[in-house]
C-alpha positions in Angstrom: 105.5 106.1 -198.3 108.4 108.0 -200.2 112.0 106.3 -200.8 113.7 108.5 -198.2 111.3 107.6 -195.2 111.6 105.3 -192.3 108.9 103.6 -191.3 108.4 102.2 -187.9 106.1 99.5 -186.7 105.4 96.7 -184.0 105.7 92.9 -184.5 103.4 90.4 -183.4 105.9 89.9 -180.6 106.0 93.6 -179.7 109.8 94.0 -181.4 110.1 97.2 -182.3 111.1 97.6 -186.3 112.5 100.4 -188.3 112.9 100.2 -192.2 114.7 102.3 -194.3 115.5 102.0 -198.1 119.1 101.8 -197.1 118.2 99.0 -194.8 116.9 97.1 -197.2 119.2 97.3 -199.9 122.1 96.7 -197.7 120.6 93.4 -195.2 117.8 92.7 -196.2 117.9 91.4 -200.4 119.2 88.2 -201.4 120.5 87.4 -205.0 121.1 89.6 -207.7 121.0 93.6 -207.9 118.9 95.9 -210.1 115.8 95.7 -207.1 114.1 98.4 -208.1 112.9 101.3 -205.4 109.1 100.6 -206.0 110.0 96.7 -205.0 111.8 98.1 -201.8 108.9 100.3 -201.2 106.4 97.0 -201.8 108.6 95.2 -199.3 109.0 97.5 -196.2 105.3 97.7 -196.5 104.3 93.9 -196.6 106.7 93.8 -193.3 104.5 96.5 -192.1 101.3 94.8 -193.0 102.3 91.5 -192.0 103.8 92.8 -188.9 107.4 90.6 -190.1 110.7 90.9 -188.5 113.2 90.6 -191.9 116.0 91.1 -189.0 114.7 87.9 -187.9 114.8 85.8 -191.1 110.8 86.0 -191.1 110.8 87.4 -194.6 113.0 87.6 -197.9 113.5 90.1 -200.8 115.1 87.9 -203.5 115.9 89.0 -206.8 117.6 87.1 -209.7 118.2 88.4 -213.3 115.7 90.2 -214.7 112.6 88.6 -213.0 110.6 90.9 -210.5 111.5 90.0 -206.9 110.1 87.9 -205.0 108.9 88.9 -200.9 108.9 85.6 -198.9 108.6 84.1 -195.4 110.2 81.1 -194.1 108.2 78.0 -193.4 108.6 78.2 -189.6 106.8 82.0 -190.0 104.1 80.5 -191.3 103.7 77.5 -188.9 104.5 80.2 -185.5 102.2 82.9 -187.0 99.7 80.3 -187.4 100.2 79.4 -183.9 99.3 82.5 -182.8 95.6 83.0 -184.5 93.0 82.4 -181.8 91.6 79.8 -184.4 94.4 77.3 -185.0 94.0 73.9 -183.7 96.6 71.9 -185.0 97.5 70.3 -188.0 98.9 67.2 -190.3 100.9 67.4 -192.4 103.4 64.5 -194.9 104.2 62.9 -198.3 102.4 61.1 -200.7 104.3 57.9 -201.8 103.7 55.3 -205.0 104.6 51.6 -203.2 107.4 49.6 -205.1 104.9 47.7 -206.7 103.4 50.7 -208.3 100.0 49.8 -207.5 99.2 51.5 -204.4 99.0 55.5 -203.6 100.1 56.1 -199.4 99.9 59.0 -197.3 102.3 59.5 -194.5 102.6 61.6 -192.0 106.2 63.6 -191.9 108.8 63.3 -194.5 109.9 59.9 -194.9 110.1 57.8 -198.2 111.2 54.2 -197.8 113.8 52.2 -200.7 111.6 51.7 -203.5 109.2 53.9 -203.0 108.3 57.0 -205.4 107.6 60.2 -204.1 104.6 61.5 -205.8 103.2 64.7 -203.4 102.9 65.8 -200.1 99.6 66.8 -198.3 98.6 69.1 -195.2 95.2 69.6 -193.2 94.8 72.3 -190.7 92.2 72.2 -188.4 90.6 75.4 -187.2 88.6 76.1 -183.9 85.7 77.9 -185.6 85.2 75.4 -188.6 83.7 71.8 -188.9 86.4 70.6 -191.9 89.8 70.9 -192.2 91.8 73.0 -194.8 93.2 70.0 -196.6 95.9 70.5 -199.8 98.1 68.6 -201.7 100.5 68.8 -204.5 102.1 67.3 -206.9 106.1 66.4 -206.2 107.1 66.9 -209.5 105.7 70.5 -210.5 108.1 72.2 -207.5 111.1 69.7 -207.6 111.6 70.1 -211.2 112.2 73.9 -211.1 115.4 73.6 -208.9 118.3 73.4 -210.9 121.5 71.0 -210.5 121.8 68.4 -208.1 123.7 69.8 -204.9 120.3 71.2 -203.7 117.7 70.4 -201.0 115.1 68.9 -203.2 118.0 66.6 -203.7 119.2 65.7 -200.7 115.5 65.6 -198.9 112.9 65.9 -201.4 110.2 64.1 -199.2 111.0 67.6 -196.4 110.4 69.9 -199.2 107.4 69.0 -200.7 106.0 68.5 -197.4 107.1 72.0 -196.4 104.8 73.6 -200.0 101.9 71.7 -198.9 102.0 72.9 -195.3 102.8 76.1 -196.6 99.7 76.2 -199.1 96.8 74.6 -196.7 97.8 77.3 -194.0 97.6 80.1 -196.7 93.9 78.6 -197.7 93.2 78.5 -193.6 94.5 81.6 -192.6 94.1 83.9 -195.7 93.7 87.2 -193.8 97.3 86.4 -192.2 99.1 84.9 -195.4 97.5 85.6 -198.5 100.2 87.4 -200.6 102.9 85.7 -199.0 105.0 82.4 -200.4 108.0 80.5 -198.8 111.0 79.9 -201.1 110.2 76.3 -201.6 106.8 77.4 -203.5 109.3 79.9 -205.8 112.0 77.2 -206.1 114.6 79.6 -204.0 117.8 77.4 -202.8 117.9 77.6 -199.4 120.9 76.8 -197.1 120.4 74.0 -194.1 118.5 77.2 -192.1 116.1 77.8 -194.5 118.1 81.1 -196.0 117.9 81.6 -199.4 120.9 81.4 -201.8 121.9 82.7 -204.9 121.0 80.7 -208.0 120.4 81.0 -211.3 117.0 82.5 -213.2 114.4 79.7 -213.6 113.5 79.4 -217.2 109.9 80.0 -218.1 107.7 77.4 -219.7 105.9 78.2 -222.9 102.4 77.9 -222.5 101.4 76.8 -226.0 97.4 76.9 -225.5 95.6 78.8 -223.2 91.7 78.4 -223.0 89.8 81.1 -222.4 87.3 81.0 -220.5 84.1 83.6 -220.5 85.2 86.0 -217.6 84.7 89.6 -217.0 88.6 90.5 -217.1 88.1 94.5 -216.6 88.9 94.4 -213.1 92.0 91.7 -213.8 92.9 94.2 -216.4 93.0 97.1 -214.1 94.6 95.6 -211.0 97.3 94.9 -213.7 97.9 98.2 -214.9 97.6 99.5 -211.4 100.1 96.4 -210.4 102.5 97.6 -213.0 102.4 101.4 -211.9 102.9 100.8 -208.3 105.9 98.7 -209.0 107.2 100.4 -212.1 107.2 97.9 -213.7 106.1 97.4 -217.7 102.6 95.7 -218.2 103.8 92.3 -219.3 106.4 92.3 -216.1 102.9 92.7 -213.8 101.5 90.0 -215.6 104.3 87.6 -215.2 104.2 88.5 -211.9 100.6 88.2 -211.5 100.4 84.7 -213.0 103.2 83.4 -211.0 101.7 84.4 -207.7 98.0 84.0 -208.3 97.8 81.4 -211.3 96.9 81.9 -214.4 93.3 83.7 -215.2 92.5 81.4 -218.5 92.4 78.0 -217.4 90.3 78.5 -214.5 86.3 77.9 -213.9 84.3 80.6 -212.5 84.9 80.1 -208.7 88.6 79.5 -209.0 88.9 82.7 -211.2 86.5 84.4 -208.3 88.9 83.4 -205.8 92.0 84.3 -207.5 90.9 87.7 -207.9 89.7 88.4 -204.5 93.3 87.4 -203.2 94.5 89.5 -205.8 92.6 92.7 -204.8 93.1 91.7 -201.0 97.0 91.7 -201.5 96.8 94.9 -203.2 94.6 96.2 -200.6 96.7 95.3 -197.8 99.9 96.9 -199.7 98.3 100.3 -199.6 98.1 99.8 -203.7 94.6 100.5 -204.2 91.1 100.9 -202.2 88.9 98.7 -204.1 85.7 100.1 -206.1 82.6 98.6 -205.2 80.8 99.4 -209.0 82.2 96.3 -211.6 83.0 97.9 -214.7 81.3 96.1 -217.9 83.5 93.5 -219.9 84.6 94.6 -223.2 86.4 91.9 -225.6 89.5 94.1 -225.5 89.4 93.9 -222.0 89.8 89.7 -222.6 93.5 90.3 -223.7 94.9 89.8 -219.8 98.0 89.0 -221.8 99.0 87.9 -225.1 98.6 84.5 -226.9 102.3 83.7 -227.5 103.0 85.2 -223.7 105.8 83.0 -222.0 106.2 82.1 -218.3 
């Protein structure tokens, strides 16, 4: 699509949608300004994709700083779009707890954490009609509370919610990844939200160094590819794509062979999905400059 156009499209629901540029720019982004047109572009069409109301609250533009935005969905999208695949049968979802005593490791459904106890994770399983197991995830309390800055925030006032909100959030993503793969709730990007789940304005997160990275003996043509084609579509510079890339998708190095598999088939699908790219079926040979995803001293 060009900048100037309006596209039109049908939600799940049948609600008729029309996006604009000028729409977006002036409803539909939260936090700071300096999104550029390619992200709007990105956006309107991951509504269209996705088939999202924004009007709605079903899906976020968020910007902050200099960091690419960010496009995501509210948890209760997730849990009523799930609802509405022919394939969902429920699910479970909680917190993991440490007893006072420290010697024991619970799991409890909802969001509760007694006096004394120490929140550790939270945990989902979604069940699907067409499958024997479960989609089961869990993750770790500290690696999403500790992003969210100051003290007057959610992960404050009801951490035991939040975490159990990402864990939801990530099992129904591994369950249903032809309806959500691509697409993150503000929780998973440490976004403040208000008490209706709408994003507010807060400051930058600060990236981690990564000191050592280990690199593992991939074939990182394609990875370096859907990177440059990343950065082009979104006008972005190459180590901006990257960033982005690695925040959304994890990063390439550290994983074994079927994790790095996976990540790159959500990649493509993504990219697929957001009209970036029709995917070759030749692979391309490795070459040991194609190894240098990103560089040593890279920061995230």
């Amino acid at each position: 699509m060009n900048i100037t156009d309006i596209v039109k499209y049908s939600t799940d629901t049948g609600t008729e949608i029309e996006l604009s540029a000028e729409t977006v720019r002036t409803y539909l982004i939260r936090g700071a300004e300096g999104v550029t047109d390619q992200e709007v572009v990105m956006f309107i069409e991951v509504c269209k994709a996705h088939r999202l109301n924004p009007f709605l609250n079903e899906a976020y533009l968020i910007k902050y700083g200099d960091y690419p935005a960010s496009i995501v969905m509210g948890k209760e999208t997730f849990t009523k779009r799930a609802e509405r695949h022919s394939n969902f049968d429920g699910f479970e979802a909680g917190v993991t707890v440490l007893t006072p005593d420290g010697k024991k490791i619970v799991r409890r459904n909802g969001g509760l954490v007694l006096e004394g106890e120490r929140l550790v994770g939270g945990w989902a399983r979604i069940h699907r009609k067409d499958r024997k197991a479960p989609s089961y995830d869990e993750v770790k309390f500290e690696e999403y509370a500790k992003t969210s800055s100051g003290n007057n925030n959610n992960w404050s006032k009801m951490p035991g919610t939040m975490i159990r909100k990402v864990a939801l959030v990530h099992a129904l993503r591994e369950a249903f990844p032809e309806a959500f793969s691509g697409l993150y709730s503000p929780e998973e990007l440490a976004v403040e939200t208000d008490a209706l789940g709408i994003p507010q304005e807060r400051e930058p997160i600060q990236a981690e160094v990564v000191e050592e990275l280990i690199v593992n003996e991939h074939d990182y043509t394609r990875l370096t590819e859907l990177k440059e084609i990343f950065a082009q579509a979104m006008g972005w510079d190459l180590e901006e794509a990257a960033r982005a890339i690695v925040r959304d998708f994890g990063e390439p190095r550290g994983m074994d062979d079927a994790e790095y598999a996976a990540m790159l088939e959500r990649l493509e699908k993504t990219m697929t999905d957001s009209g970036m790219l029709d995917i070759p079926s030749p692979e391309v040979p490795a070459t040991e400059a194609s190894l240098e995803f990103l560089p040593e001293d890279e920061e995230f």
